[in-house]
C-alpha positions as a Markdown table, in Angstrom:
| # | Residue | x | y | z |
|---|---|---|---|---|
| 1 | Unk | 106.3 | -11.6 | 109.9 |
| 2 | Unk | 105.0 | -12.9 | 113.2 |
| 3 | Unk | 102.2 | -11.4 | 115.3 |
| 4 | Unk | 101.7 | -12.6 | 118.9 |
| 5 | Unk | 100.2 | -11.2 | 121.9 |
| 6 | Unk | 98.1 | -12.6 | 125.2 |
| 7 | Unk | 94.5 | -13.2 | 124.2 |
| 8 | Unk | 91.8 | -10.6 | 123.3 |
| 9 | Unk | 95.0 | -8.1 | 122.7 |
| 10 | Unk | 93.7 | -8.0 | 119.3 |
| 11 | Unk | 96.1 | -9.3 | 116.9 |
| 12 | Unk | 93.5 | -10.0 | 114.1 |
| 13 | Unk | 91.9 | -6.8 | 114.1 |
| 14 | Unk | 95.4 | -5.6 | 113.5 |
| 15 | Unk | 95.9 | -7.8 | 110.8 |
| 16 | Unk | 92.6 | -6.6 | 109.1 |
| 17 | Unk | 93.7 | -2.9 | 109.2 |
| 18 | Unk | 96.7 | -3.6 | 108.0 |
| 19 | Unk | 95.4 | -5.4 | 104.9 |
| 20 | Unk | 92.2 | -3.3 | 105.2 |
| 21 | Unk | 90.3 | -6.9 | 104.8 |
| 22 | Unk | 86.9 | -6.6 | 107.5 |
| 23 | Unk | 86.9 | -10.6 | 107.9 |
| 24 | Unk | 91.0 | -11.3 | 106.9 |
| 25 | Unk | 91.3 | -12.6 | 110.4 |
| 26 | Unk | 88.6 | -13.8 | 112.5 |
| 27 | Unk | 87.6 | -11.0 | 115.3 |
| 28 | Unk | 85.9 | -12.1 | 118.3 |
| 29 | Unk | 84.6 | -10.8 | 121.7 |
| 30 | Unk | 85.5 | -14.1 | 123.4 |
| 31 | Unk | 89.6 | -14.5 | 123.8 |
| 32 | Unk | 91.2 | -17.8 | 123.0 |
| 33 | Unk | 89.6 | -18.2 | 119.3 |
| 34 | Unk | 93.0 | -18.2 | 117.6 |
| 35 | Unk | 94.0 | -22.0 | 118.1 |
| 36 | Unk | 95.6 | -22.7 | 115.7 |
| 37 | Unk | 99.1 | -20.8 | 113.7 |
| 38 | Unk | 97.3 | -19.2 | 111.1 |
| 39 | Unk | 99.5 | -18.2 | 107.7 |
| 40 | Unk | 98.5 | -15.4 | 105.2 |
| 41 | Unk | 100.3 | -15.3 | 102.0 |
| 42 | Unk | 101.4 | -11.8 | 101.1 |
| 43 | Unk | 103.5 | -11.7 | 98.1 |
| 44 | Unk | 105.5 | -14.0 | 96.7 |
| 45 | Unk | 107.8 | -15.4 | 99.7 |
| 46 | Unk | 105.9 | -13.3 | 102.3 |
| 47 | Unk | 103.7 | -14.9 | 105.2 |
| 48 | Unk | 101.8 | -13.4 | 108.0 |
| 49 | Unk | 101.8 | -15.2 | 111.0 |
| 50 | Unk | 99.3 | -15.0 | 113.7 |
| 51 | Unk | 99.9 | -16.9 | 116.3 |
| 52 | Unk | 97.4 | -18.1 | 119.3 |
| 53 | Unk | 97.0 | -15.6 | 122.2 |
| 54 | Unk | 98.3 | -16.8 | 125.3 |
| 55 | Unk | 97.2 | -16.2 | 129.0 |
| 56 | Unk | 93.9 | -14.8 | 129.7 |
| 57 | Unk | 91.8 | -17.5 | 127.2 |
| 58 | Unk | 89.4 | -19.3 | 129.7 |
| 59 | Unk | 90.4 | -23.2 | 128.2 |
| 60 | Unk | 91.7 | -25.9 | 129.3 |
| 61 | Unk | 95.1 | -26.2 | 131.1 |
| 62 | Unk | 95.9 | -29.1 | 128.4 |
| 63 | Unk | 94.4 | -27.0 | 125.7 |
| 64 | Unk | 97.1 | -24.1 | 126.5 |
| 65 | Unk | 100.2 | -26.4 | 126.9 |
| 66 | Unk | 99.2 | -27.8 | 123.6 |
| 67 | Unk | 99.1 | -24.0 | 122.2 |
| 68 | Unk | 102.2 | -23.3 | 124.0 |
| 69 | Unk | 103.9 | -26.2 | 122.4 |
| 70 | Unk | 102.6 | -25.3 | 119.3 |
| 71 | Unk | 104.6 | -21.6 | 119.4 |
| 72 | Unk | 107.6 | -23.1 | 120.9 |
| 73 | Unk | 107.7 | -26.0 | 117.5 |
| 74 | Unk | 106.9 | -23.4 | 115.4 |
| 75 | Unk | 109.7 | -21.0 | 116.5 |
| 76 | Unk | 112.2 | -23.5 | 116.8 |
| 77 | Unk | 111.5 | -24.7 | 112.8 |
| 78 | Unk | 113.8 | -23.5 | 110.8 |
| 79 | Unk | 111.9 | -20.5 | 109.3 |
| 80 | Unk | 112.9 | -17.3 | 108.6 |
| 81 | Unk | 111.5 | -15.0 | 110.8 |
| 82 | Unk | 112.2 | -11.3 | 109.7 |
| 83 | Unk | 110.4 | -10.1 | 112.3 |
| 84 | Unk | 107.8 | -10.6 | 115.5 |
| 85 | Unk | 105.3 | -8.1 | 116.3 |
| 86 | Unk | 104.6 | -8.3 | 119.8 |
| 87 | Unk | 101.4 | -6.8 | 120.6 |
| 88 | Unk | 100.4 | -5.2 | 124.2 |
| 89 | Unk | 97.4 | -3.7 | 125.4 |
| 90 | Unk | 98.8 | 0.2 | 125.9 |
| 91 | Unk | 96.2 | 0.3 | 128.9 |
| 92 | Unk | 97.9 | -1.8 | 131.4 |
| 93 | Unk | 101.4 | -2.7 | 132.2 |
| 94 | Unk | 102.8 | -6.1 | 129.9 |
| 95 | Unk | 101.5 | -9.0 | 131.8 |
| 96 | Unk | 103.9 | -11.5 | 132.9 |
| 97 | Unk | 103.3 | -13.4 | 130.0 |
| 98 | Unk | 103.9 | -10.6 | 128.1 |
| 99 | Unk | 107.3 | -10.1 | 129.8 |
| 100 | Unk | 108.2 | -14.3 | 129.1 |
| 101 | Unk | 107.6 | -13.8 | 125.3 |
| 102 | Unk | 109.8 | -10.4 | 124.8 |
| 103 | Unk | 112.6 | -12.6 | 126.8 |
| 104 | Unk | 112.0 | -15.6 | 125.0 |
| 105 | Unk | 111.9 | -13.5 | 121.8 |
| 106 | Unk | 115.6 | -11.5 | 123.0 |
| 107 | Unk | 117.5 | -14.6 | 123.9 |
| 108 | Unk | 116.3 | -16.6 | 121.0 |
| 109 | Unk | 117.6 | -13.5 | 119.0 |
| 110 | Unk | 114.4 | -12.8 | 116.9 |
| 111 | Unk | 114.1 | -9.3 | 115.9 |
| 112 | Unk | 110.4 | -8.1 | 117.7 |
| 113 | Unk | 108.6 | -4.4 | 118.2 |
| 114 | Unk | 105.8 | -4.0 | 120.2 |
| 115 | Unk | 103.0 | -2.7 | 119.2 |
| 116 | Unk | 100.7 | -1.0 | 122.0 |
| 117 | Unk | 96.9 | -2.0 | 120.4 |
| 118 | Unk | 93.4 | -0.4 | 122.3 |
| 119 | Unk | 95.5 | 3.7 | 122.1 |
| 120 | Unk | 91.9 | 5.1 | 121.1 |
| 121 | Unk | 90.6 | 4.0 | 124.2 |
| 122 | Unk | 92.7 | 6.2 | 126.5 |
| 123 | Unk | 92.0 | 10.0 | 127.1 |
| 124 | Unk | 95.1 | 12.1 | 125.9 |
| 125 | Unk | 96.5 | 12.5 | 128.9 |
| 126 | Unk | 96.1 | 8.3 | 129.9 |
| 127 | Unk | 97.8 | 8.1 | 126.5 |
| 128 | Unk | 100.6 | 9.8 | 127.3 |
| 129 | Unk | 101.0 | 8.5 | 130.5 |
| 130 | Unk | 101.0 | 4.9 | 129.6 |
| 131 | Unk | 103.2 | 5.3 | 126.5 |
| 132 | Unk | 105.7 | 7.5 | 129.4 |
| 133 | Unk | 105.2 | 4.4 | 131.4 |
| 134 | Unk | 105.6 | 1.5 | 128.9 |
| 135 | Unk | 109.4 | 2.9 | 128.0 |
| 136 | Unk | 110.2 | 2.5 | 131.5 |
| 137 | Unk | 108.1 | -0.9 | 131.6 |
| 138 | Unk | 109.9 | -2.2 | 128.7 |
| 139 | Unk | 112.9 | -0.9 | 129.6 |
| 140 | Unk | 115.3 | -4.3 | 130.0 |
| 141 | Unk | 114.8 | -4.8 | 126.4 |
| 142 | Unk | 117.1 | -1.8 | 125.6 |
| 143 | Unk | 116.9 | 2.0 | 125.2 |
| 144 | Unk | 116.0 | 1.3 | 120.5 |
| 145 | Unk | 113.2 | -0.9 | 121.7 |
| 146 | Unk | 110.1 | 0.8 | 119.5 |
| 147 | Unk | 107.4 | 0.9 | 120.9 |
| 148 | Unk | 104.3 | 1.7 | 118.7 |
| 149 | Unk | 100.9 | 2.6 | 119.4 |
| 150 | Unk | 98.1 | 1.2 | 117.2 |
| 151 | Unk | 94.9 | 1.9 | 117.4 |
| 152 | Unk | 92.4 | -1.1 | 114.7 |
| 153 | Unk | 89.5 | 1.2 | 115.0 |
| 154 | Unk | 91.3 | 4.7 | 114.2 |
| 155 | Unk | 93.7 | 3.5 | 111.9 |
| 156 | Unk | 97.1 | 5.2 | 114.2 |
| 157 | Unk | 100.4 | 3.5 | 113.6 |
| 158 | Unk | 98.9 | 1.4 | 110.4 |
| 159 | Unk | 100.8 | 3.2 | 108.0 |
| 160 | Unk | 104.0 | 3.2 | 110.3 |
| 161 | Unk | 103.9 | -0.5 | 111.3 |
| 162 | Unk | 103.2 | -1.1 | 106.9 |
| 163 | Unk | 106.3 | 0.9 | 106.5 |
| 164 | Unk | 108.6 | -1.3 | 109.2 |
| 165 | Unk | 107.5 | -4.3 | 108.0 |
| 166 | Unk | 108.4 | -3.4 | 104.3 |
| 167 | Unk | 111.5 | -2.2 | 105.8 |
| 168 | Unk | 112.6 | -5.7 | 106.7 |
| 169 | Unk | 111.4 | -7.5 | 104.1 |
């Protein structure tokens, strides 16, 4: 099970909800510390994948073409990915390089949901806007795209995202 997402999207404060660890994944307030593909073992043939955030990470041109690289070698391996979990920040629209990886994803033919992270930081009605909003956003990925907001500090769409990844396993 993959997790990938721009930078500062936060990917490892999913991953510690989910496996209610405080310090599972390394949380920062400065995007672009994931540089490296980081694997958790889960059960016996399980891994958690978390990859480097891409985009907004203030490095070094070569130091994102070497992450880049890095996702492209690692998707390209012949591993067997059950499933990606694309993460989006539900408060703005998918950035462009949102948009690349959830193509690249689709015509590679890897199974992916997106999970909309930062839901506890909109009002109700911003929250209902923006999930309105990213179906129509998201919409070239097909009408059974799911689309699930999370929220690492409240704990929404935890027990969901637990119960699709056990689904696929």
């Amino acid at each position: 099970i993959v997790f990938a997402g721009r930078s500062n999207v936060g990917k490892s404060s999913m991953l510690n909800r989910l496996f209610n660890r405080k310090n599972l994944a390394r949380v920062s307030s400065m995007p672009g510390k994931t540089i490296t593909i980081n694997f958790f073992k889960v059960e016996n043939d399980v891994r958690i994948v978390d990859l480097p955030g891409y985009g907004y990470a203030k490095v070094a041109k070569g130091e994102k073409r070497r992450w880049a690289e890095m996702m492209e070698g690692y998707f390209q391996s012949p591993r067997n990915i059950k499933l990606v979990v694309q993460l989006v920040d539900m408060r703005h629209k998918p950035s462009e390089d949102d948009y690349i990886m959830m193509r690249f994803l689709q015509d590679a033919g890897l199974p992916f949901i997106v999970a909309a992270t930062k839901s506890d930081k909109l009002n109700k009605t911003q929250y209902n806007e923006r999930k309105n909003a990213l179906r129509e956003e998201l919409a070239e990925f097909g009408d059974n795209i799911t689309i699930l907001p999370f929220s690492s500090e409240k704990g929404e769409g935890a027990e969901e995202l637990k119960k699709i990844i056990e689904g696929v396993l």
